[in-house]
N, C-alpha and C positions, 0 to 999 in steps of 0.2 A: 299088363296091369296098369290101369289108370290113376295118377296120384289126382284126389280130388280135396279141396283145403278146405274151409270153413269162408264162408262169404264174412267181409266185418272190411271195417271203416280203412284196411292197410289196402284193399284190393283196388279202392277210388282214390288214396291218397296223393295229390300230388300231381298238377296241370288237371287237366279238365276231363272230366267222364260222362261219355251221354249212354243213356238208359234206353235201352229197344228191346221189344216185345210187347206182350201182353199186360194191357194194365192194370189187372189184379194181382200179377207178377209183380210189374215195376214196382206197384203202391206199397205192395210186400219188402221192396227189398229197402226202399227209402224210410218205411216206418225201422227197418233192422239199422238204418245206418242212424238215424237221427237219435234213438235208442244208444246205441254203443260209444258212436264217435265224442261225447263232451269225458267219456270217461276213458277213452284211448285219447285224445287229442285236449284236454282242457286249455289249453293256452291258444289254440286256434281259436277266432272270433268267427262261430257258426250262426250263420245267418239263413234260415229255411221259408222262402217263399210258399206258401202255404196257400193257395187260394181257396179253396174249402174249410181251411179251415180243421180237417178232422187230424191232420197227425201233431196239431197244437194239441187238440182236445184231449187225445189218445197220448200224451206225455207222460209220463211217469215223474222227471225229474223236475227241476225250479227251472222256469223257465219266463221270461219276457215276451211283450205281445205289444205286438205295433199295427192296428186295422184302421186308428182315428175313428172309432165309431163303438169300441165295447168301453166299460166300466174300467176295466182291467188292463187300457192300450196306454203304451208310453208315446210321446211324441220325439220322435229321433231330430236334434239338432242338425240339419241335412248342409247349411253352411257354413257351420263353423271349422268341421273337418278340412275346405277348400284354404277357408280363410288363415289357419294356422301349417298349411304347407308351403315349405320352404320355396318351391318353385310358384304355383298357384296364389299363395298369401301375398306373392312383392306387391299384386294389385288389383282394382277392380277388375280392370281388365282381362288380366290373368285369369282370377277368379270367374269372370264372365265366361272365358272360353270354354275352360271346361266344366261350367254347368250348360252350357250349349252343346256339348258334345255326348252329353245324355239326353239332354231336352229335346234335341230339332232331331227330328226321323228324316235321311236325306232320301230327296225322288231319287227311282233309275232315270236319270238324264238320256233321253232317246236321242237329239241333236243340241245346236249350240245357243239356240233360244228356252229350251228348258236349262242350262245349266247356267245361263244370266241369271234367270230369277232365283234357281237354287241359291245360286254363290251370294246375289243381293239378297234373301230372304236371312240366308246365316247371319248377312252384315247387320241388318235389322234387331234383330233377335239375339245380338252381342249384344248391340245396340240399348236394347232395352231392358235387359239383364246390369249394366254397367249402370242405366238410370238409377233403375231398382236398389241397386249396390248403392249407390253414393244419397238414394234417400233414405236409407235405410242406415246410415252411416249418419245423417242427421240427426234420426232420430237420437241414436244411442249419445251421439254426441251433447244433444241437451239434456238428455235422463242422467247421464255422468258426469260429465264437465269433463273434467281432465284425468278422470278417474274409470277409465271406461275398464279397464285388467279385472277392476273391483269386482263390477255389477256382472260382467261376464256370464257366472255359475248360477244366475240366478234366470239372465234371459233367453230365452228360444230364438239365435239370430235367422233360423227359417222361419218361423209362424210372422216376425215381424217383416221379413221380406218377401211374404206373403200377400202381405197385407199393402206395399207399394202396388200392386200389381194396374187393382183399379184405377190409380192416380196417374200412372204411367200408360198407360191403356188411352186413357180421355186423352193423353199428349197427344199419340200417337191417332189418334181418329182425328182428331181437330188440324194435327199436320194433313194429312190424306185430306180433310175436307176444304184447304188452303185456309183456314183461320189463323194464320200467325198471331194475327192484330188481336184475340182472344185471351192470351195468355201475357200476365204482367212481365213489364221490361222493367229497366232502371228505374227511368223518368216516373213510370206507374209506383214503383217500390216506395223511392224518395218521396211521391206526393203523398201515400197512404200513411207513414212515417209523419210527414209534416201535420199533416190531417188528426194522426194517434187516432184513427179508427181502428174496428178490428183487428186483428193480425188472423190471414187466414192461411189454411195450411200450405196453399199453393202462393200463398205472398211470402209465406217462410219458407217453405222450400226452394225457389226462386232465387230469393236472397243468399240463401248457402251456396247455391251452384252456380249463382255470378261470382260470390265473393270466391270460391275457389277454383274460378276459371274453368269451369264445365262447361261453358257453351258451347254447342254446336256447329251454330252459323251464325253470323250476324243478320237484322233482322233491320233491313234497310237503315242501314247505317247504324241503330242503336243494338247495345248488348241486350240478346234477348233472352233468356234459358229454352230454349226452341230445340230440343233433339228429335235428329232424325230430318232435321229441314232439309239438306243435299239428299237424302234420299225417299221422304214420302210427300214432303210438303208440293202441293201441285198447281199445274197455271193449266190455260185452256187447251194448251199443247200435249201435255205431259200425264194429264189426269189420268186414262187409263194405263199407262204404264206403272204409275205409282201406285195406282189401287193393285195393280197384278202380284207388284211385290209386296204390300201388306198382305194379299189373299195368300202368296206362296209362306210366306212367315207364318200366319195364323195357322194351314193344313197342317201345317209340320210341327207345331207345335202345339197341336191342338192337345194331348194328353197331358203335356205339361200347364195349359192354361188352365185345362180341368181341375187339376192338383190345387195350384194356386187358389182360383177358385171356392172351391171344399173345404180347403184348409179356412178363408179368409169368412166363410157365409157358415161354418159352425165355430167359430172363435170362440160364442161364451159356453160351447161344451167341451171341446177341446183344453180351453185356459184350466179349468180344474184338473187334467191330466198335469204328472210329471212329465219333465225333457228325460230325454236319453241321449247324455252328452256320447256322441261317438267313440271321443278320445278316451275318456275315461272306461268306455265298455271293452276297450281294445286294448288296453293296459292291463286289467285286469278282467277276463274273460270269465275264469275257475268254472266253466265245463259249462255255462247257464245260456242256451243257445235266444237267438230272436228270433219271433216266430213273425208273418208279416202276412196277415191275412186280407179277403177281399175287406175295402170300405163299403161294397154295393156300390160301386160307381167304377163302372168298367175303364174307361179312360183316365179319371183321376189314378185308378188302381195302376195301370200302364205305366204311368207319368209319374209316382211315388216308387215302383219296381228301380227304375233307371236311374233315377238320380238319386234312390239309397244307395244302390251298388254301386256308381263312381262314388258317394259319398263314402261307403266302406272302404272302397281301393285307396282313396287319401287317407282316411283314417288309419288305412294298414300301413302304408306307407311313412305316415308321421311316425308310429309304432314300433317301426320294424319289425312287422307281425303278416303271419297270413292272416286271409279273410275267405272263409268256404261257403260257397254260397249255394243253394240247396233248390231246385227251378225244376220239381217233377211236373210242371204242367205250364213248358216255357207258351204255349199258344195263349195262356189267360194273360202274359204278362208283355206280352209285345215285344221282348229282347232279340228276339232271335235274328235282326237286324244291327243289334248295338252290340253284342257279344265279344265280336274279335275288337272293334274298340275299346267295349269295357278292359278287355286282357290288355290290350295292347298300351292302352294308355296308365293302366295301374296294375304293375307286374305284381304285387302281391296277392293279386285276386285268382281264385281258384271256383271251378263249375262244375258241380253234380248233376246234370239236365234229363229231362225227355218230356214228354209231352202226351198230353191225353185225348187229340184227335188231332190226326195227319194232315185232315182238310183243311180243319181250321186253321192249322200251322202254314200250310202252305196259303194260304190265303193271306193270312197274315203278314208271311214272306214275299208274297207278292213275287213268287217262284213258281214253274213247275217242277210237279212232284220228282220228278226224275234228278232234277237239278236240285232240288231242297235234299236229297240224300246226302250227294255231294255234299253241299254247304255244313251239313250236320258231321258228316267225317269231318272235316276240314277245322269244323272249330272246336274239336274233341281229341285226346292225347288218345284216349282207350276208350273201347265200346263194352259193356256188359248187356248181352243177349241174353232174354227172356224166351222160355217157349211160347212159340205162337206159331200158328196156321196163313199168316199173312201171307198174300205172293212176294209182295212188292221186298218186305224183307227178306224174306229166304232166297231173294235173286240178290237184291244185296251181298248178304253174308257170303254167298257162293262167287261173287266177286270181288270181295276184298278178303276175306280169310285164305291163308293158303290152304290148301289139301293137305300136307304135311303131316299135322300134328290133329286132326279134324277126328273128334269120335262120335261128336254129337251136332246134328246142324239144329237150328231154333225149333224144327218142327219133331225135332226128338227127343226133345227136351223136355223132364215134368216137372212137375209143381216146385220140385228144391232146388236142381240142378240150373247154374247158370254157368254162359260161356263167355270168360272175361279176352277180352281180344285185342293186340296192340302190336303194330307193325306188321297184320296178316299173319303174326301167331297168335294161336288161342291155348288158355289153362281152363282148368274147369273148377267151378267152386259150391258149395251146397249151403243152402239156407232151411232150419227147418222154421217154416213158417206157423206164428199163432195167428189168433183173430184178433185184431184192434178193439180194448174196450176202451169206452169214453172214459176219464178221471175226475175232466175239467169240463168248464164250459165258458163262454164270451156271453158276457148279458150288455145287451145294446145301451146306448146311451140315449138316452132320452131327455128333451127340455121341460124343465117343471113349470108347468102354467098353474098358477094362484086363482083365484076367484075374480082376480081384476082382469085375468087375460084377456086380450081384445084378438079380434080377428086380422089373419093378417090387411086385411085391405086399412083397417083404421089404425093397423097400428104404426107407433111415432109420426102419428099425427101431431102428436101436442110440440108446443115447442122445446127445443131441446137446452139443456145447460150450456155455458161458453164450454170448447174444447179444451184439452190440456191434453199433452201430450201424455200422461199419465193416464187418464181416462181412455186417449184413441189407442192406446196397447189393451186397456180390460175389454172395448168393447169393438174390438175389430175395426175399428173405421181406420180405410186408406189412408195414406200419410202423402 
């Protein structure tokens, strides 16, 4: 006699669970977990990568929606979680590291000339994360004064460190291009000052990060604000080595530039959405999970994937809370490369996974398929097996499940029965499955053009108002 249990959110609780099988199966049992778990586990902050879209839709209870692109999406505070933890907050730098540690996707280093540029590509990309950080630290610093605790709850410190990106970007091309001499020094500052011309954002920004000793390098003899001069700025020697390592910075960090990006070029649709302060969502959770579906933009999607979830794992962390994160279709989200980081660096975070083609995954993984099995045990506590007719799994299962305890292998398995499996023992659990109806739906966002719109080639053409740094937060512009 077989004792067979009820499948439900106790059988994945707790370290990380990947989903194998059939993906009408999987889809089945992930609509049952995401259903059940806010009302077995309300204090856990459930977070469900959703890239379709349909088990948002298919919700039943109150739930939150993060895509940056429907009516209905919040915009999740992705630095504040960094910047209010105890280890991560002492500094930019801190803070830099580990949003480079979701952002940069590292090569397999095949000899010691790939792992140069690797290891300088990371420097780079601290690098310019840490700029980002401290103009972004300007800003706030002139919108508040001295009161910055205040303004806090009202600002998105992602959407505005978003929005450095372009600013910090022209540094960095202009270093690569050897323009030092482009970019304003002291002597430039003081005469624009004497002069009371303009103040423009890169004369103010300039000014803060002499004045608080950010400089880089020195810029033949005078202070320059030049970052990244020791490692991109070039002479007739050096040039192609320099461009090699902005090219390896940019590969690797291309989904996160995407984000950036996205976030920075829909600003005046986004600005109408609410923030979704982290900490405040992980304090009080009460069952209401976040659903985080595609933007339509597969890389930014990637690049928003990764540095939620280290953003979750800080915010669980400040919390002293878990954080369950939910990846039925980890090949749309590029993690399957960050995974044992994400755990390893934010022990609060917990993983539901599997994935909805093998190829794509392993392509993704930049693995062969043989060795992507491996890697999927490896960063999974317990496996729950679906039926399915696959070879490549049922050679699996046959090699890491004992015979012992074995009554049913994936390929004898039907539509309810699933075989929950952990340390090469398995238990067997039954799911009666319904059919997914829609409840909800995501209605896109769209820009309302008036009767004056102009096409994009004419438009801001006219001349624009002075800036105010008030104004470059409503309408996107770089800082």
């Amino acid at each position: 006699m077989i004792d067979i249990t009820d499948f439900s959110p106790e059988t994945v609780r707790g370290g990380s669970a990947l989903m194998l099988g059939g993906n009408d199966r999987k889809a089945a049992s992930f609509r049952a977990l995401v259903e059940a778990w806010p009302r077995a586990f309300p204090e856990d902050a459930l977070i469900v990568l959703d890239h379709s879209g349909r088990l948002y839709e298919s919700f039943e209870g109150d739930a939150a929606l993060a895509d940056l692109s429907s009516a209905g999406s919040v915009v999740p505070d992705l630095i504040e979680p960094f910047a209010l933890n105890e280890t991560a907050g002492e500094s930019s730098a801190n803070i830099a590291n580990a949003v480079r540690q979701a952002a940069y996707q590292e090569i397999r280093s095949r000899d010691a000339n790939d792992k140069f540029f690797d290891d300088l590509g990371k420097l780079v990309t601290d690098r310019m994360i840490v700029y980002m950080l401290e103009t972004e630290r300007n800003v706030l610093l002139n919108i508040a004064g001295g009161e910055v605790e205040g303004v806090l709850p009202r600002l998105n410190l992602f959407t505005i460190f978003c929005r450095q990106h372009r600013y910090v970007e022209s540094l960095m091309t202009k270093a690569v291009s050897g323009e030092k001499d482009a970019l304003p020094d002291k002597r430039a500052i003081m005469g624009a000052e004497f002069r009371r011309g303009a103040r423009t954002r890169e004369y103010a920004l300039a000014e803060y990060i002499l004045d608080k000793e950010l400089r880089f390098q020195k810029n033949g003899g005078r202070e320059a604000p030049v970052p990244f001069a020791d490692l991109l700025f070039t002479t007739s020697e050096t040039s192609n080595t320099q461009r090699c390592i902005k090219m390896q910075a940019d590969a690797s960090t291309a989904d996160f530039r995407a984000l950036l990006s996205l976030v920075t070029e829909k600003a005046a649709l986004l600005n109408g959405l609410p923030t979704l302060k982290l900490g405040k969502f992980f304090d009080s959770p009460d069952g209401v999970p976040l659903f985080v579906c595609s933007c339509g933009n597969a890389a930014a999607d990637r690049g928003f994937a990764a540095l939620l979830t280290a953003a979750a794992g800080a915010a669980a962390q400040n919390a002293g809370k878990r954080a369950v994160v939910f990846v039925p279709e980890l090949d749309r989200w590029g993690l399957v490369n960050l995974l044992d980081k994400l755990r390893q660096n934010w022990d609060g975070l917990n993983f539901v996974f599997g994935y909805e083609n093998f190829s794509r995954l392993s392509l993704e993984s930049r693995s062969e398929e043989a060795q992507l099995i491996e890697t999927l045990y490896s960063l999974s506590d317990r496996r729950v097996w679906h039926a399915t007719k696959e070879e490549r799994l049922n050679k699996a299962f046959a090699s890491y499940v004992s015979d012992a305890d074995v009554i049913y292998r994936p390929d004898d398995l039907d539509e309810e029965l699933r075989a929950v499996e952990e340390d090469g023992r398995v238990r067997y659990t039954a799911l009666e499955e319904r059919p997914a109806e829609r409840v909800r739906e995501r209605i896109k966002l769209r820009a309302r053009r008036g009767a004056e719109a102009k096409l994009w080639i004419t438009g801001g053409a006219a001349k624009r108002e002075p800036l105010t740094l008030e104004s470059l937060l409503e309408e996107g512009e770089s800082l």
